[in-house]
N, C-alpha and C positions, 0 to 999 in steps of 0.2 A: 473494457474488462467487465466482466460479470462474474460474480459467485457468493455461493449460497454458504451461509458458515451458522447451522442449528436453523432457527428459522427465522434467521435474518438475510436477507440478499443486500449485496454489496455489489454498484456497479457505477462509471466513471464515465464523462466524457470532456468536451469543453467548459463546460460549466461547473465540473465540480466533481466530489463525491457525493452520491448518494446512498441512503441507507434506509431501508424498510423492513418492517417486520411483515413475515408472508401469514403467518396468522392472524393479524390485524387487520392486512391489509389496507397499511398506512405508509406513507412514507414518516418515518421518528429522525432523519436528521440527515440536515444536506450541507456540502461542506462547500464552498466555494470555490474555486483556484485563487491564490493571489495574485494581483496586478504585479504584471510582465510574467507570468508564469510562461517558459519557453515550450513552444508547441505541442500542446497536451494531445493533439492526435497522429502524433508520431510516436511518440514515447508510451509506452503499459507502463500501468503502475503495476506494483506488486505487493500482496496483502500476506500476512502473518495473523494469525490465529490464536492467541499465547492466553495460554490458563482459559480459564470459563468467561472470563469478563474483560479481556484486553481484545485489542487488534492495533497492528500495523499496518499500516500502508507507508510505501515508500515511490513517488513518483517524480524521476528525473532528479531532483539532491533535494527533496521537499520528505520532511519523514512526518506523518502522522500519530499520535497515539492516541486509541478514541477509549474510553470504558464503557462498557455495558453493564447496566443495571436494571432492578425493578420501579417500574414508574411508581410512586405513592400515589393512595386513592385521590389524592387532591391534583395532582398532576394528570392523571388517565383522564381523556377526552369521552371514554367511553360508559354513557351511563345508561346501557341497558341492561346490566346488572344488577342495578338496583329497583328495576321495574317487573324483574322477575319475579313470579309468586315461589313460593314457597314449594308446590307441587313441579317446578321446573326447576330445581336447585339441583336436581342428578344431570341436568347439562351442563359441559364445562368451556365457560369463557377461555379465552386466549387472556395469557400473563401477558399485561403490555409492557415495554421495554423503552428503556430511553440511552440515549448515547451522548457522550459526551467527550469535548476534544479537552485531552488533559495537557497536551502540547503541541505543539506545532515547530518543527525545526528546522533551516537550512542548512546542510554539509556540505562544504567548501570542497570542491576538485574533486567529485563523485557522480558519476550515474548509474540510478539505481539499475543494477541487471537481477538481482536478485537480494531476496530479505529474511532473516529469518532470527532466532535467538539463537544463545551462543554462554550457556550458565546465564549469568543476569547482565550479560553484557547483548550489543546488537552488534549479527556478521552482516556484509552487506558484499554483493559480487558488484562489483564496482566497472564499467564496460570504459575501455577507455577508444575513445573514437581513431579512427586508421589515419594517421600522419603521412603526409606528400612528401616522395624521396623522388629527388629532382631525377633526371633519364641522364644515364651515361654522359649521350653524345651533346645534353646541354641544351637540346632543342627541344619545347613544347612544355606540355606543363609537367610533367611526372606523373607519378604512377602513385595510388595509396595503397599503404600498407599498414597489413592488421597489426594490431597491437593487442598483447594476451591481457586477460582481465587480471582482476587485482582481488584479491579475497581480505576484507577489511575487517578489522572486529572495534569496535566503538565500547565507551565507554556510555552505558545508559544512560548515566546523568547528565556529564558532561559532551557528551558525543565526541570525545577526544578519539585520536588513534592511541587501541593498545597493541594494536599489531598490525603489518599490511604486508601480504605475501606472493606476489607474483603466481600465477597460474599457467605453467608452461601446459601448450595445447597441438597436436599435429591440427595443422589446418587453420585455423584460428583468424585468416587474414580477411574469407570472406563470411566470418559470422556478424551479425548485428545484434546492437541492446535486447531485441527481444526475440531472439535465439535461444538465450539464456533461463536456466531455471533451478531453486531454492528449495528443497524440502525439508 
């Protein structure tokens, strides 16, 4: 996964999330995956965007909330600003930016298919993986069959269920987690 959200880019693999500002051109903050995190290159995360200074990412039932903010001058690694004379002060440095994970959370009997807000709560399309229906005649292994996603709405704080509602779909049987999408 890659994308660009103002002039930060956002992008994921085994190792983690990362996070750079393209103005910089720095990386400002790299998330890790947690130990036993389940196959991070099968599964896309999916990123949410919310107000000027949030994001979500939501990968496999792993939900993220990073904040964006202004680095203080004590914090910026960046000290050619201050070597600029006076006659150079009509060029304009890049704001540097720093991120910050305000939480970290696991959702029990969820994969993320898609993420978004929902009033001040999080909707989440939840993929639920295709179940083995034995064959008729009893011989061999069966057959899988889709099963329609789920549209959840959480509660932000607690990430309880305030709602979860079935998504009936023609077709549905051979779509996959990352099929799916969130606007």
């Amino acid at each position: 996964m890659i994308k660009t959200i103002d002039d930060l880019l956002l992008w994921s693999n085994d190792s983690g999330i990362s996070i750079a500002q393209i103005t910089a051109r720095a990386i400002i903050h790299h998330e890790p995956i947690p130990e036993g995190f389940p196959q991070p290159e099968i599964y896309w995360p999916k990123v949410h965007y919310s107000d000027q200074d949030r994001i979500i990412v939501g990968w496999v039932n792993h939900l993220w909330f990073f904040r964006v903010s202004l680095s203080t001058a004590e914090e910026s690694n960046n000290q050619f600003s201050r070597i600029l004379s006076s006659a150079a002060s009509s060029f304009r440095t890049p704001v540097d930016k720093k991120v910050e994970v305000e939480r970290h959370a696991v959702v029990e009997d969820v994969l993320i298919a898609g993420l978004s807000e929902f009033n001040d709560d999080i909707m989440l399309l939840n993929y639920i993986p295709p179940k083995t229906v034995p064959n008729p005649n009893g011989r061999g292994r069966g057959r899988l069959e889709g099963q329609p996603p789920e549209l959840r709405i959480l509660n932000r704080e607690t990430l309880e269920d305030e709602s979860v509602d079935e998504i009936t779909l023609n077709s549905s049987a051979a779509l996959g987690s990352s099929i799916y999408m969130t606007n």
